[in-house]
Every structure is written in C-alpha cells, then in structure tokens.
C-alpha positions as CSV (number, residue, x, y, z in Angstrom):
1,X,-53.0,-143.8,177.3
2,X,-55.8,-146.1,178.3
3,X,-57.4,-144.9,181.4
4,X,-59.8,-146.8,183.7
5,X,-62.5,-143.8,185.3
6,X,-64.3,-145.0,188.5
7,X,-67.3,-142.7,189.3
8,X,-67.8,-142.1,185.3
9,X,-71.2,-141.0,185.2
10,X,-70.8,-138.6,188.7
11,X,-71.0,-134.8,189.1
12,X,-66.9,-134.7,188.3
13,X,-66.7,-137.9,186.6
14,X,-69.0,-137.1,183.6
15,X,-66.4,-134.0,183.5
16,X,-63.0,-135.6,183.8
17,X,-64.2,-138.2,181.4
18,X,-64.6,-135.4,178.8
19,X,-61.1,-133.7,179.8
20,X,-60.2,-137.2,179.5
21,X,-61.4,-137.3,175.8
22,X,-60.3,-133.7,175.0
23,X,-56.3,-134.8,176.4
24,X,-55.8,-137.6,173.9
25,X,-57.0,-140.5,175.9
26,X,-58.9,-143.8,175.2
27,X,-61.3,-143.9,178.2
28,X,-62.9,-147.5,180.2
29,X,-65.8,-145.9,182.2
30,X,-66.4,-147.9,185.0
31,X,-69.7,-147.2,187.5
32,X,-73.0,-148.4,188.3
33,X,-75.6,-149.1,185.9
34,X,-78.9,-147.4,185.7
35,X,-81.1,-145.4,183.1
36,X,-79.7,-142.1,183.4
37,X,-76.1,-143.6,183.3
38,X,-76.8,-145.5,179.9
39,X,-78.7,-142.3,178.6
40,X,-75.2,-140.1,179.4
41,X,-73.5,-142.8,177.9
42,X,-74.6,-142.4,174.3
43,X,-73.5,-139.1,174.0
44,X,-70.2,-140.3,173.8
45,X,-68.2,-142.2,171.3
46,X,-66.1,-144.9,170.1
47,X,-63.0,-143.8,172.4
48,X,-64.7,-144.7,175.3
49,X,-65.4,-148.3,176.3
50,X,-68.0,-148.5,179.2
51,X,-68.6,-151.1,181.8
52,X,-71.0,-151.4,184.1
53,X,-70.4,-152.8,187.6
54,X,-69.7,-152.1,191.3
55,X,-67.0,-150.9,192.6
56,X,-66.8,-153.2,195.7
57,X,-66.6,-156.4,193.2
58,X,-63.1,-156.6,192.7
59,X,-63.4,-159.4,190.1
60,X,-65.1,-157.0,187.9
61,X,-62.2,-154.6,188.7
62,X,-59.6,-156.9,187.7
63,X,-61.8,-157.1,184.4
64,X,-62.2,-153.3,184.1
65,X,-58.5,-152.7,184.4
66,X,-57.3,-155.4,181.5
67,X,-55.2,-153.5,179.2
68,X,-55.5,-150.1,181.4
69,X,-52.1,-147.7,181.4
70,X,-53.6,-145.7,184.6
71,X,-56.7,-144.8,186.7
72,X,-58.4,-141.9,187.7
73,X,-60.2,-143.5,191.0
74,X,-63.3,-141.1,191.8
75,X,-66.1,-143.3,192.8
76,X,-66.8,-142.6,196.6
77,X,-70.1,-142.4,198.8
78,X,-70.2,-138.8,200.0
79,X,-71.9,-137.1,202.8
80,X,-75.0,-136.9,203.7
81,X,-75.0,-140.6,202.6
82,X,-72.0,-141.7,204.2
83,X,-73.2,-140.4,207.1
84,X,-76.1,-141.7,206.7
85,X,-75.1,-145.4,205.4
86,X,-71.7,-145.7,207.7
87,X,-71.6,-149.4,206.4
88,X,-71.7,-149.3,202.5
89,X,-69.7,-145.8,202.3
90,X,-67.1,-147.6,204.1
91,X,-67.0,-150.9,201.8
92,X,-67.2,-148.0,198.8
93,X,-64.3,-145.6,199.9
94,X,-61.9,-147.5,201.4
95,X,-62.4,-151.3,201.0
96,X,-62.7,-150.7,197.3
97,X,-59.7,-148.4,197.3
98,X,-57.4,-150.4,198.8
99,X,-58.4,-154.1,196.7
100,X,-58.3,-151.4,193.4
101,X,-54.7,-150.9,195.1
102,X,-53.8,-154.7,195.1
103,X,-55.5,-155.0,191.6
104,X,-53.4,-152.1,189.9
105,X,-50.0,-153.4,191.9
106,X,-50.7,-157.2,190.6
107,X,-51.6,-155.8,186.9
108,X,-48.7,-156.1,184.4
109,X,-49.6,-151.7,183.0
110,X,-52.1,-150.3,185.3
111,X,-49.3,-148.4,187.4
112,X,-50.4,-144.7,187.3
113,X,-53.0,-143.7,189.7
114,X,-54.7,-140.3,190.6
115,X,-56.7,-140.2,193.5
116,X,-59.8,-137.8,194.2
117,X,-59.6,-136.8,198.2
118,X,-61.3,-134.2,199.9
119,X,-60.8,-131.1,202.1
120,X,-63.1,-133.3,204.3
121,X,-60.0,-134.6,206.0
122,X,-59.3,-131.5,207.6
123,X,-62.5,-131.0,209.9
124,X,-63.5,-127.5,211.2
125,X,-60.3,-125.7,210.8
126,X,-61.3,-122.1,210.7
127,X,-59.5,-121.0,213.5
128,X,-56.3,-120.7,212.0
129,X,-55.1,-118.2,209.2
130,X,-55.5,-119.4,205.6
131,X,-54.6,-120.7,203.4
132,X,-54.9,-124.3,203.9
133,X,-51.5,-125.9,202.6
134,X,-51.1,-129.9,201.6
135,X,-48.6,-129.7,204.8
136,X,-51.7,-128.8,207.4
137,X,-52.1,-131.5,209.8
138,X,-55.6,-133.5,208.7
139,X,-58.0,-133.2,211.7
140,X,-61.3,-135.1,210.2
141,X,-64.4,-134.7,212.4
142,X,-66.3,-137.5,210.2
143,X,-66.3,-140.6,208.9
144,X,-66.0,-139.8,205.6
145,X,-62.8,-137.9,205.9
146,X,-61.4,-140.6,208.1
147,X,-62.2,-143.1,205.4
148,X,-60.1,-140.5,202.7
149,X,-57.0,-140.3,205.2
150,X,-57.0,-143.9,205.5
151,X,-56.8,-144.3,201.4
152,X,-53.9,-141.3,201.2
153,X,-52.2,-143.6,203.5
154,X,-52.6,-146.7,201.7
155,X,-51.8,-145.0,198.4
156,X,-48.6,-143.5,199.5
157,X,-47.6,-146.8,200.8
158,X,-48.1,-148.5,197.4
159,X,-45.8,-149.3,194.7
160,X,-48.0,-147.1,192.4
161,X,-47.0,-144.0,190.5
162,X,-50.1,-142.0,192.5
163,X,-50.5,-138.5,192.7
164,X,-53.5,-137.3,195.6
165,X,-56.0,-134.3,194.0
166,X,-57.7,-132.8,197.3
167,X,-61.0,-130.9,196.4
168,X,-62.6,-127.9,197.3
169,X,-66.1,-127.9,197.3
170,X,-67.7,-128.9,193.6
171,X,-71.5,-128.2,193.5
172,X,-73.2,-130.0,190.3
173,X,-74.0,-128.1,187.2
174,X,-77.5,-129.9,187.8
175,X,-78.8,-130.0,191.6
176,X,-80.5,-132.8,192.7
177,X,-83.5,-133.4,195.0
178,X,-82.3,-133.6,199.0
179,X,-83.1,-132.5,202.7
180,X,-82.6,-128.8,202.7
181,X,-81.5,-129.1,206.5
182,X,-78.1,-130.0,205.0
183,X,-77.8,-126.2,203.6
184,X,-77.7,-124.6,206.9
185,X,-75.4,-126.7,208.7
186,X,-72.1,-124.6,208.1
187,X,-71.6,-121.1,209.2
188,X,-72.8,-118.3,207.3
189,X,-69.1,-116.0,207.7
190,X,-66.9,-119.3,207.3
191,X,-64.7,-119.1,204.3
192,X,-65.0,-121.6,201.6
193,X,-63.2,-122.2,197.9
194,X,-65.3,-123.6,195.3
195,X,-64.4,-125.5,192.0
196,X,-66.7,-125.7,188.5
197,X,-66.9,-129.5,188.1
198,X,-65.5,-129.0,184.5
199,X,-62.3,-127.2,185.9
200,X,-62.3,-130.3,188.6
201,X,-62.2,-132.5,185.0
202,X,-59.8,-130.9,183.7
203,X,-57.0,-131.0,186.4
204,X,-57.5,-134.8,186.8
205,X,-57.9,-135.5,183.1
206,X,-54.4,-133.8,182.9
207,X,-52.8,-135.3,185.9
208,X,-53.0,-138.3,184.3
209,X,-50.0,-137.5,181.7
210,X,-48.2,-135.2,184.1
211,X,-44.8,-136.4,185.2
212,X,-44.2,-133.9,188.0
213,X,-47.2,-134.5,189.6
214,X,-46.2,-138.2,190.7
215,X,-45.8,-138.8,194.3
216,X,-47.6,-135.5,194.9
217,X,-50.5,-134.2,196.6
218,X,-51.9,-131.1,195.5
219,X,-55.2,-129.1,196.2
220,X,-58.2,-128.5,193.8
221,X,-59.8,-125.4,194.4
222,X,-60.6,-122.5,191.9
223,X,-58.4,-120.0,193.2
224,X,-58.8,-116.5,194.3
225,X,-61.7,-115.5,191.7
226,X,-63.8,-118.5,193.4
227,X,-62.6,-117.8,197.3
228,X,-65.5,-116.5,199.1
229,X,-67.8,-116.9,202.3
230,X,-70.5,-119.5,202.5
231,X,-73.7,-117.5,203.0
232,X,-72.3,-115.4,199.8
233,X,-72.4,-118.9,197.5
234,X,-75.6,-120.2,199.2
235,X,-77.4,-117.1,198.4
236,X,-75.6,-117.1,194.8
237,X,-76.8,-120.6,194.0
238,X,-80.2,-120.1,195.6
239,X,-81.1,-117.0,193.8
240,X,-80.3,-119.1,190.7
241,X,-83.1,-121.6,191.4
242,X,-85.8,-119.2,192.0
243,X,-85.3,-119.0,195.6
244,X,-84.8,-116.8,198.6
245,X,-84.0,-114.6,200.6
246,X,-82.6,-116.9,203.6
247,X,-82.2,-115.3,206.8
248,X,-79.0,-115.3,208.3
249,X,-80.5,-116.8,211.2
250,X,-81.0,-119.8,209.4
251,X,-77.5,-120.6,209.7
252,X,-75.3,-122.2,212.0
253,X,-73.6,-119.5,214.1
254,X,-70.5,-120.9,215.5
255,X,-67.0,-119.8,216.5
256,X,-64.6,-120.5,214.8
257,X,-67.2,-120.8,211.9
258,X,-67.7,-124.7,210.8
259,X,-67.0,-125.3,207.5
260,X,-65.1,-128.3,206.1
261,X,-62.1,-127.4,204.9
262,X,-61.1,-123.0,204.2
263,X,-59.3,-121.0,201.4
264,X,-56.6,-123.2,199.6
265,X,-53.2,-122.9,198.4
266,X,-53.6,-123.5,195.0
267,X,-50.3,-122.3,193.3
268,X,-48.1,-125.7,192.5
269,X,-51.6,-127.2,191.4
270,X,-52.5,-124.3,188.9
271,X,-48.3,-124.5,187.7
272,X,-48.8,-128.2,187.2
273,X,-52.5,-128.6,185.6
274,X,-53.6,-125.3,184.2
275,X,-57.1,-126.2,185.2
276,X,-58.5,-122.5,187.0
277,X,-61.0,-120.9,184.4
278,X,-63.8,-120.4,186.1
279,X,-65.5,-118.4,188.6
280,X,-69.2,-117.9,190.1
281,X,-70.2,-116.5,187.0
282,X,-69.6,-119.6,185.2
283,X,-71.1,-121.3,187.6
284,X,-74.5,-119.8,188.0
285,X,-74.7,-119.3,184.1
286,X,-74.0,-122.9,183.8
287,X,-76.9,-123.8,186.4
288,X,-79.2,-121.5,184.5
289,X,-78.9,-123.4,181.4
290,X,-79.1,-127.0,183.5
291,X,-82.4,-125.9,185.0
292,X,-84.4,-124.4,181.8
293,X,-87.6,-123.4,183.0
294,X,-87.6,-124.8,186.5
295,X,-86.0,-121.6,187.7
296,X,-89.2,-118.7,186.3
297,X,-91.9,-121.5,187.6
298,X,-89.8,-122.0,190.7
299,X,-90.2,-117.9,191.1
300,X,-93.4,-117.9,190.9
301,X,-93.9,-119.7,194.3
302,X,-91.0,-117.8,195.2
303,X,-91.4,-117.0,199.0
304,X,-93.5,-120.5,199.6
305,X,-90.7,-122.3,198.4
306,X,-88.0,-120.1,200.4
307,X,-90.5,-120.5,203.3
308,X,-90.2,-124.3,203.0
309,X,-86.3,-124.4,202.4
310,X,-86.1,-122.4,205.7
311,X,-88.3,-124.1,207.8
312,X,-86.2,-127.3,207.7
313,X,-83.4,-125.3,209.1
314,X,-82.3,-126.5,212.7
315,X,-80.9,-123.5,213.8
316,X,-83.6,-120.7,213.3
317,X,-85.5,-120.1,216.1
318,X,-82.7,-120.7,218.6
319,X,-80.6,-118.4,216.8
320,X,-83.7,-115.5,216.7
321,X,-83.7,-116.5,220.5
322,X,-80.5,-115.3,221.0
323,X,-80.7,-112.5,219.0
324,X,-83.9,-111.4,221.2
325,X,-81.8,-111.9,224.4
C-alpha cells in the first residue's frame, strides 16, 4: 500500500514510519518542515516520498493524500503544550482530524485510516481495579483528552475503514529540553504501562494491513513486562541521565493516585499486532546510546543537577510539611 504518515518526523512517527518500511509499504511523510526534520529525512530512501506542510492546511492535505491507499494520522499537539497553547492544539487535534476525515471520505482510495488516541481520555482513574479495558467509560480531566474523544467520535461516524490505537505512555528514545515541574505532577504509587516508541511503530505500521482490526479500537501498551508504578520509571529514566535521587516528597501525593490513564488490557491488541518486545531494559539501553556522553558529564554535577530538577517541584515542601505534622 501507499500510506500517508502525519506526525512523520515525531517521537512515534520517526518509528512507525520505519515499521512502515520494514511491512512492505511505500510511505508519503507528511509534517512540518525544519532542520532537524530534513536532516532525519535523508536517512531514508527512495520508498518514501516526503512533504512538508501543516497539518491545519487542508489544501496541502488533499495534495498529500493523492494517490494514498490509507493513513496513519499521528500528528497532534500534546500536553504540556496543549495546555499551554489551548488555541493551536485545538485547530491541530481535532480541526485537522476531522477536514483529514472529509478529505479521505471525498478521495477516490484513501479509505483506510488508523488513528493514534491516548489513555489521556480517561482522566485520573485509579480508583478502580485494573486493568483499563477499551469498554471503560472515558472521563477526560483535560483538554487534550477531550479534543481525542471528540476525534474517536468523529471517526467512528465516518465512512472510513478506521481502526482507534489508544497509547500508553511512550517516552522518547532521545529527551528533550523542558520544565522539570511537569515530572512531579503524578503520584509517585500510581500505576502506569509504558510502551518503547519502536514497539508503538510497529503496531500501527501493522494495523495498517490488518483486516480484523477495522472498526476496532484497541490499546497500546507494552504489557505486563512494562506495567509498573510511576516513581519506579521516573527513577529508571532519571538514573539513566545522570540524575538523582528524587525524594518521594517531590511527588504529588494524592488519593486515588493521579495518573492519566492505569495498567491496560492488552490481549486482542498483542493477538492482532504482535507488537510487545520490549521492556525497561530496552528502554534505558536505548536512552543510553541516544545520550552518548551527556549522561558521565551529566554525573559529574550529579547532585547540583538533581538539586535543580527538585527544586522546581510544587509539591515538596508542603508534602515535608505534612510529613512533620
């Protein structure tokens, strides 16, 4: 097939256009141009055609899409930014969405479509017993998961042939610079199911081909090797970068814990995609290799660093306060 691959050059795009590659497919990489996008882009060859626009310009959709069997439809503004910029992460997750809908349904082949949502649609959900099943009423406590609930909806009222791929969380291979505060904003106990962005490539790379997976929505999530708490994966991918020990205190301390989403349910996904390979060993090893010598230099400012990271927590002396009392 010919597949059109919004959000190309992003943490799980850069991987599901390799799956992409690796299933048989000619690929049109569609996302927004910039240095580092053109620099990825060379690494690649002849079987992929890329095109450089923005995905709230629906007359350059209608061009990316020209002679496309089926889409995999990633590109989305996620938190902190969508919290942060309301306005353009609504024109990027749902406006564009639903004119790529009207696009796809007006083209004469583009008919298949697999859509990347999120566990964000569920809220803080902790108090009940996991697993999370694709039958759990959503409860979103942001905009962003509202924005996904309202493209599931539009979807599934579509003549497409869609299939809906939930995801656990996916941390990139390769970090990027941002507010630390975000780190400490879920609950140190709260359980959470991670997924290796190349295993996240994988499963929408083959979802593209698979028949049973039409009219389906399934969960992402690395499975019982990758279930674990949150301060437990924190730590993991801190200690990676040269950093810590964090207090626990630096952590929210809720009840239920807060965390986005819980331990999924997995099994029809794994039956259907055969994506599940990796675990937090992969993971860090992975990182290592991304961050070369950042990590030893990082160590050697070791606890100024980790004394930075945890001074930007908002919970820490409040929850030393309590502890006191």
């Amino acid at each position: 097939m010919r597949v059109l691959l919004t959000g190309a050059m992003g943490n799980i795009g850069l991987s599901t256009l390799k799956g992409l590659l690796a299933e048989g497919h000619e690929v049109v990489a569609f996302d927004l141009d910039s240095k580092r996008a053109r620099k990825s882009a060379r690494s690649f060859d002849e079987r992929v055609r890329f095109v450089w626009g923005d995905i709230t310009d629906r007359d350059g959709l209608r061009l990316a899409l020209d002679g496309v069997d089926a889409v995999v439809h990633l590109a989305a503004i996620i938190p902190p930014l969508a919290d942060n910029a309301p306005d353009l992460a609504r024109r990027v997750n749902l406006e564009a969405t639903v004119n790529l809908i009207a696009e796809m349904e007006a083209s004469p082949t583009a008919k298949r479509l697999v859509f990347a949502s999120s566990m964000g649609i569920f809220g803080d959900i902790q108090d009940r017993e996991p697993p999370l099943r694709v039958d759990t009423p959503v409860s979103p406590t942001d905009e962003y998961g509202r924005q996904k609930i309202k493209c599931e909806e539009a979807i599934r009222e579509s003549g497409l042939q869609w299939s809906i791929l939930r995801l656990a969380a996916v941390t990139p291979i390769q970090l990027k610079p941002q507010d630390p505060t975000i780190l400490f904003e879920f609950s140190p106990d709260a359980r959470m199911e991670f997924l290796h962005p190349d295993d996240a490539g994988t499963a929408f790379a083959r979802a593209v081909a698979c028949e049973e997976a039409v009219g389906k929505i399934l969960f992402l999530g690395g499975g019982a090797n990758c279930q674990t708490t949150y301060v437990e994966f924190a730590t993991a991918l801190l200690k990676t970068i040269g950093l810590g020990p964090v207090p626990i205190e630096a952590f929210a301390r809720t009840t239920p814990p807060r965390f986005y989403g819980d331990w999924l349910d997995t099994e029809e996904s794994q039956r259907l995609l055969q994506f599940q390979t990796r675990d937090i060993t992969n993971q860090i090893a992975d990182m290592k290799k991304a961050f070369g010598l950042i990590s030893p230099i990082v160590r050697l400012v070791r606890p100024l660093a980790t004394w930075y990271v945890v001074r930007k927590s908002p919970f820490l002396e409040g929850n030393k306060r309590a502890s006191v009392g």
